[in-house]
C-alpha positions as CSV (number, residue, x, y, z in Angstrom):
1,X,-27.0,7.9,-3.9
2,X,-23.2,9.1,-5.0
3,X,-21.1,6.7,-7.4
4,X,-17.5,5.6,-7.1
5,X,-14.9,4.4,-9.2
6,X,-11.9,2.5,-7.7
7,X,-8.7,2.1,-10.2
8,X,-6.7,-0.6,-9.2
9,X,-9.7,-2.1,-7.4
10,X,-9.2,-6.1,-8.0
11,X,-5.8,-5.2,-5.8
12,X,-5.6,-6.1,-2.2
13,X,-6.3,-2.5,-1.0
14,X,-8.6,-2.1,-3.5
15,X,-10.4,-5.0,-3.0
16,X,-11.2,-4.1,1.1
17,X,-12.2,-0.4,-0.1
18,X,-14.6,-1.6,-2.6
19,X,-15.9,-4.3,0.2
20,X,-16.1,-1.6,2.7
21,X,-18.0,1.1,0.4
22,X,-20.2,-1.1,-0.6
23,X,-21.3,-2.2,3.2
24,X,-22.1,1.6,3.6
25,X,-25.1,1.4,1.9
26,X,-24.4,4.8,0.4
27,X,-23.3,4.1,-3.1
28,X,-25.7,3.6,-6.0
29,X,-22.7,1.9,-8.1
30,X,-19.3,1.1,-7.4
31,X,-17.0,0.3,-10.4
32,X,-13.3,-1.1,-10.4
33,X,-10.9,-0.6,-13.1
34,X,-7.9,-3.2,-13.4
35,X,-5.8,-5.3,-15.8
36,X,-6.7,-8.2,-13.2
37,X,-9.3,-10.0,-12.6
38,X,-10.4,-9.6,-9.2
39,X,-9.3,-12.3,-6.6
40,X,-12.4,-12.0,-4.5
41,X,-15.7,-10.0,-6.6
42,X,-17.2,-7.6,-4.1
43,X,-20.8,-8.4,-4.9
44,X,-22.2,-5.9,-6.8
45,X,-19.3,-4.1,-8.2
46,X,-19.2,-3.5,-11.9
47,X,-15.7,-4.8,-12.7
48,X,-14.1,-3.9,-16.1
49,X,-10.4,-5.0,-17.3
50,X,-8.5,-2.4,-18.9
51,X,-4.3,-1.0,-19.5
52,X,-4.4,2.2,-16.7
53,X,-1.5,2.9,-19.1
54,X,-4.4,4.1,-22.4
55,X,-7.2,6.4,-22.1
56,X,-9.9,5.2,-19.8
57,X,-13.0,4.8,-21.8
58,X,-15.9,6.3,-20.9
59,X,-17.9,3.1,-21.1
60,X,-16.6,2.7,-17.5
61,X,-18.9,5.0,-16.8
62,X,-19.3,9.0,-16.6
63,X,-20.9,10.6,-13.2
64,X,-18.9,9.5,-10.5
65,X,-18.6,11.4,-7.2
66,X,-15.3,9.7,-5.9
67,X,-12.3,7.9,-7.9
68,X,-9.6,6.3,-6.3
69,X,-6.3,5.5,-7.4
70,X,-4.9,2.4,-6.1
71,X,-3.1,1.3,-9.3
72,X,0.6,0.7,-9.3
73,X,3.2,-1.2,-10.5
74,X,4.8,-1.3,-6.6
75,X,6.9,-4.4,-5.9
76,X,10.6,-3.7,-5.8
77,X,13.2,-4.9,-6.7
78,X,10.6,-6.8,-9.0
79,X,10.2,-4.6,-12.2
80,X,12.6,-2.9,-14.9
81,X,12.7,0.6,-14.0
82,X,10.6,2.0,-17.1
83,X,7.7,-0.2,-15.8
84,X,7.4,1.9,-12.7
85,X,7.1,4.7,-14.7
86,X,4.7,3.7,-17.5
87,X,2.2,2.4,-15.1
88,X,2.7,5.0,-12.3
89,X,2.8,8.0,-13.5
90,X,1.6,7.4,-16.8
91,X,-1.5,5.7,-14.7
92,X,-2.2,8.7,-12.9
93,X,-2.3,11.0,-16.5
94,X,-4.9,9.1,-17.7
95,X,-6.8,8.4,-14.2
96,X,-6.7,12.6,-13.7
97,X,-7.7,13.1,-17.2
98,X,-10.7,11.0,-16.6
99,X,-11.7,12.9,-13.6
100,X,-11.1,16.2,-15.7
101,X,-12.9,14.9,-18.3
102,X,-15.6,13.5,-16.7
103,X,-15.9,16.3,-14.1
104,X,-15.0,14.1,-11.0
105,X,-15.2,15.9,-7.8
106,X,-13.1,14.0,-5.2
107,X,-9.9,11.8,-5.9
108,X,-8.2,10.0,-3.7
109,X,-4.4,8.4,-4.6
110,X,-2.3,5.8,-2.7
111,X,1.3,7.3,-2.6
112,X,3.6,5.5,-0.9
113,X,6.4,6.1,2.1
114,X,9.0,5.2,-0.3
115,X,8.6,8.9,-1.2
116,X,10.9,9.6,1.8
117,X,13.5,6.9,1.4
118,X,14.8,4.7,4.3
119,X,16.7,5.7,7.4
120,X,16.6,5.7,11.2
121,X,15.4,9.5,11.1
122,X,11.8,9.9,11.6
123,X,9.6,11.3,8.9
124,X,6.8,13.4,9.1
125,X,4.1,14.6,6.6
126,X,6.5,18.1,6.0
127,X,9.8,15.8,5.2
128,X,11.5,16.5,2.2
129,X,11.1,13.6,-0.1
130,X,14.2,11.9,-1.1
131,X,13.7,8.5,-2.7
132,X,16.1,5.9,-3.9
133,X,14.1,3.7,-5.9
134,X,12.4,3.9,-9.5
135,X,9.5,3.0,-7.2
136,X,9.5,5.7,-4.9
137,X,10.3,8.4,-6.9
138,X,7.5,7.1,-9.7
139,X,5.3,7.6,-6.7
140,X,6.4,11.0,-6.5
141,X,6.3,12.2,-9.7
142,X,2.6,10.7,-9.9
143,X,1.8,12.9,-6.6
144,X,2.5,15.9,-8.9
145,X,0.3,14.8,-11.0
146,X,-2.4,14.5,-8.8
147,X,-2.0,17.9,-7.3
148,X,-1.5,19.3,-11.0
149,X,-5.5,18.0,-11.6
150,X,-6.6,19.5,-7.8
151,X,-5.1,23.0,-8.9
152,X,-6.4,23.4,-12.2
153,X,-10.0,23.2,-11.4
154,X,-12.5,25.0,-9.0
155,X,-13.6,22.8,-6.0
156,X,-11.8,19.7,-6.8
157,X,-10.4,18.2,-3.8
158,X,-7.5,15.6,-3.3
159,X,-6.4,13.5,-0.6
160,X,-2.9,12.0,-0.7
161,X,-2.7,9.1,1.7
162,X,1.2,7.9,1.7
163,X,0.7,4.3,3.2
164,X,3.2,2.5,5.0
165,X,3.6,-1.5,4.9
166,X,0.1,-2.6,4.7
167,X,-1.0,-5.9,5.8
168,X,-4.2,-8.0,5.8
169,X,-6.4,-10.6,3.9
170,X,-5.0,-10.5,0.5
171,X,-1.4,-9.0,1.3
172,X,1.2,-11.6,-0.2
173,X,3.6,-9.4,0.4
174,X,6.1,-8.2,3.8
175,X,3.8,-9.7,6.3
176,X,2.7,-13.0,4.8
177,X,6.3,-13.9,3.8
178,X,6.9,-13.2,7.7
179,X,4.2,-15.2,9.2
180,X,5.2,-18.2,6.8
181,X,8.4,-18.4,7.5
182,X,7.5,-17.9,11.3
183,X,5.1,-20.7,10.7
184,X,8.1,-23.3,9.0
185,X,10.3,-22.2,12.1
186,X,12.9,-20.9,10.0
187,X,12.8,-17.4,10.3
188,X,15.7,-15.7,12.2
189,X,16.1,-11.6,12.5
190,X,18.3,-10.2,9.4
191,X,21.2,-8.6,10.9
192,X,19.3,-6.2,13.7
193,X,16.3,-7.0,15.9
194,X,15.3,-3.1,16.6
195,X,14.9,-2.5,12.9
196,X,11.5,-0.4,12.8
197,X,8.8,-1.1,10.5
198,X,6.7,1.2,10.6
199,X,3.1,-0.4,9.3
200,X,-0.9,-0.7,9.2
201,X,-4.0,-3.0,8.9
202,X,-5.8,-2.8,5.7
203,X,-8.9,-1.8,7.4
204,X,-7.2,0.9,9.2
205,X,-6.5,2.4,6.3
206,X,-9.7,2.2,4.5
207,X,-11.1,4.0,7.3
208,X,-8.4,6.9,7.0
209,X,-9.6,7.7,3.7
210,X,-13.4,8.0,4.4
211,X,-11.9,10.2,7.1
212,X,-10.0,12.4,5.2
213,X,-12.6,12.5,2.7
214,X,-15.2,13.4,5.0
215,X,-13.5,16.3,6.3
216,X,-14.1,18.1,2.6
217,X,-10.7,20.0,2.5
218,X,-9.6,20.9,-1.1
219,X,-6.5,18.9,-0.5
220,X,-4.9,16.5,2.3
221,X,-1.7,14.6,2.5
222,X,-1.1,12.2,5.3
223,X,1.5,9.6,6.3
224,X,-0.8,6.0,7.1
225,X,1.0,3.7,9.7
226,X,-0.1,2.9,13.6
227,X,1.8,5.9,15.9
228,X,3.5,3.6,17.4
229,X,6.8,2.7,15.6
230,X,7.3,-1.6,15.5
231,X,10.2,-2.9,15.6
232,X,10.8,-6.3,13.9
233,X,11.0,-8.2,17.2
234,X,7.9,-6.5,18.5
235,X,6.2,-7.8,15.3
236,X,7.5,-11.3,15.6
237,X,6.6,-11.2,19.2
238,X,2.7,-9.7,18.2
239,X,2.4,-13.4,15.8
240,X,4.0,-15.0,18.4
241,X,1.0,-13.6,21.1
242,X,-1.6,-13.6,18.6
243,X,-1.3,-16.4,16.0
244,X,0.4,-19.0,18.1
245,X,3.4,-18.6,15.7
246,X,7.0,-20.0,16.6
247,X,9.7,-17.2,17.8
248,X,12.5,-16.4,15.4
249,X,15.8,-18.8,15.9
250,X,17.3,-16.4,16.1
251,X,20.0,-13.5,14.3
252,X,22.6,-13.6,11.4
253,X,24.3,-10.9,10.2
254,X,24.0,-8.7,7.5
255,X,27.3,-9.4,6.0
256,X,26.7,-13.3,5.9
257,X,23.8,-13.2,4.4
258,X,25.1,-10.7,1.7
259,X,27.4,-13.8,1.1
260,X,24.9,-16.0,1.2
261,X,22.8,-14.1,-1.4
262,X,25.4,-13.8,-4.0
263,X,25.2,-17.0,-5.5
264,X,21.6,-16.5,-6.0
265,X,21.8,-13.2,-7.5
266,X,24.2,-14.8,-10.3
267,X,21.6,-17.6,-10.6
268,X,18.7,-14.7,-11.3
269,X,21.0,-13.5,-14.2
270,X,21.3,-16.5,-16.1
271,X,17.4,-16.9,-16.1
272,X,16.8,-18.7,-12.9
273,X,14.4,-16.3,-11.1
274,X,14.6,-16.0,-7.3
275,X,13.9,-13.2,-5.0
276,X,16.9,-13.4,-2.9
277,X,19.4,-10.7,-3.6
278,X,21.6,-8.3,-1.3
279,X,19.1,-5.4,-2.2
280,X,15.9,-7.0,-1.0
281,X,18.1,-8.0,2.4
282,X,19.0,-4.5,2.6
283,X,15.4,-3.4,2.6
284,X,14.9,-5.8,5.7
285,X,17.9,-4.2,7.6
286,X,17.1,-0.4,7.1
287,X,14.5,1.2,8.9
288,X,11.1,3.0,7.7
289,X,9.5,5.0,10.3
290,X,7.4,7.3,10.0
291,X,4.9,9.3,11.7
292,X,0.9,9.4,11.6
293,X,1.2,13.0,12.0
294,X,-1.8,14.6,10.1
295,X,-4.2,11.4,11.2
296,X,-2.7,12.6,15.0
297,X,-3.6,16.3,14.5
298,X,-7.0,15.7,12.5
299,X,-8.3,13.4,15.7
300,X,-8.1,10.9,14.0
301,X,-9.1,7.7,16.3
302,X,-7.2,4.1,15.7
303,X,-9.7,1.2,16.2
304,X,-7.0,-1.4,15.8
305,X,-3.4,-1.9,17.0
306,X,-1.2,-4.2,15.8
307,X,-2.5,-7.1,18.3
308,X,-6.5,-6.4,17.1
309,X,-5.0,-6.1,13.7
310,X,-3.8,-9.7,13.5
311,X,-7.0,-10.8,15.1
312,X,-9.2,-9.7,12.7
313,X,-7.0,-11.0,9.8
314,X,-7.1,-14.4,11.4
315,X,-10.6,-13.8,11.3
316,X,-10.9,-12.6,7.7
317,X,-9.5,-16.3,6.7
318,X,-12.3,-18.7,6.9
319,X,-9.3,-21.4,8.2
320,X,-7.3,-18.8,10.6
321,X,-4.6,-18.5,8.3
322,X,-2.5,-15.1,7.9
323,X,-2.7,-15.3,4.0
């Protein structure tokens, strides 16, 4: 039976991987690697806490067939910009020298879309990168670092999966925010309703990268997101449907709530933190689509949309709750 080791694996993503590998059956040890403690223990992974920033020991643990690098320092605005950086790419130095080291024959790293930037244009696997935040372009950087390992080795093999927003048990992020404020009945549509967000279920993308690494192709890079492109109001609409959630009252536009946010943002200056700021309100106005395109070509087959999606986190919550 093969081993795996999941970096980043007390995450949210990581923590649905590791659940999902080990309900294979196929793994004779599964190992996580994280600064965290892990929210919710898979039973019978070998958690250890360590700074993806140092060396990886090799107490973790030597004869792996498969690592995964989920690790990142992702939430922006949220971080200074060095910290992107330092825990990013300088993450995926010491993850790759691990693998090198330790003769690892598969990696798998969670890019990101914000690789591409935002914008109304569709973007496809062959797009030429053009990101705007320390984020995205720590993202990128960490790519080439991936690839760097793939190429200097015989019969290594990479996959590259560039995620889009990803939602599900565990999230606390886009989607929760949404269904909370959806719940309070205060949400209402931030300047546009037809603002596309392009985004996948948690378990969706789990089963993309056993996909791609079944397929046993030296190296793979795909876009992860449903091919259909959401639009906010066909997300609201899909809670709405599926979760019994109240419709947004309605729209403002984006130049009142610039104002709005001003005062805030002189607020978070002077010490008192808050997360409302013209550059987070931008994010919610600006488009991310993007395109499933290698998943499309490969045959890949969805088992969810965004409908089942919301089902089965509803389900995953022991009290129906989208948390």
């Amino acid at each position: 039976m093969k081993n795996a080791i999941v970096f980043g694996g007390a995450g949210f993503i990581g923590t649905h991987l590791l659940r999902r590998l080990a309900a294979t059956g196929e793994y004779g040890r599964l190992v996580s690697v994280d600064m965290a403690p892990p929210a919710e223990p898979v039973e019978g992974v070998d958690y250890h806490s360590h700074d993806l920033r140092r060396p990886v020991p090799d107490s973790v643990g030597t004869d792996f067939a498969q690592a995964y690098n989920l690790a990142a320092v992702h939430r922006t605005p949220g971080h200074e910009p060095h910290e992107y950086y330092e825990t990013n790419v300088g993450g995926a130095v010491e993850i790759c020298d691990f693998a090198r080291r330790n003769g690892v024959p598969v990696l798998v790293f969670t890019s990101s879309i914000a690789i591409y930037g935002p914008g109304e244009d569709l973007k496809s696997e062959t797009t030429n990168p053009t990101p705007t935040s320390d984020y995205g372009r720590s993202k990128l950087l960490a790519e080439r670092v991936h690839r760097e390992w793939q190429a200097s080795g015989e019969g290594r093999r990479l996959v590259v999966a560039r995620p889009a927003v990803i939602f599900g048990k565990g999230e606390r992020g886009n989607f929760t925010r949404l269904a909370a404020t959806l719940r309070k009945g205060v949400f209402v549509y931030p300047g546009r309703k037809d603002t596309i967000k392009s985004c996948g279920y948690v378990g969706e993308l789990v089963e993309t990268m056993r996909f791609a690494v079944a397929r046993e192709e030296p190296s793979i890079l795909y876009n992860f997101c449903y091919p259909h492109a959401y639009t906010i109001e066909e997300i609201c609409q899909a809670f709405e449907r599926v979760a019994q959630l109240p419709a947004p009252r309605g729209l403002i536009p984006q130049s009142l709530m610039n104002g709005a946010a001003m005062p805030f943002e002189m607020l978070d200056k002077v010490g008192l933190r808050n997360s409302i700021n013209r550059e987070r309100i931008a994010k919610l106005v600006l488009s991310t689509r993007v395109e499933p395109g290698w998943l499309n070509a490969a045959g890949y087959r969805f088992d969810t949309d965004l409908d089942e999606a919301i089902r089965r986190w509803k389900a995953d919550n022991r009290a129906g709750e989208l948390v």
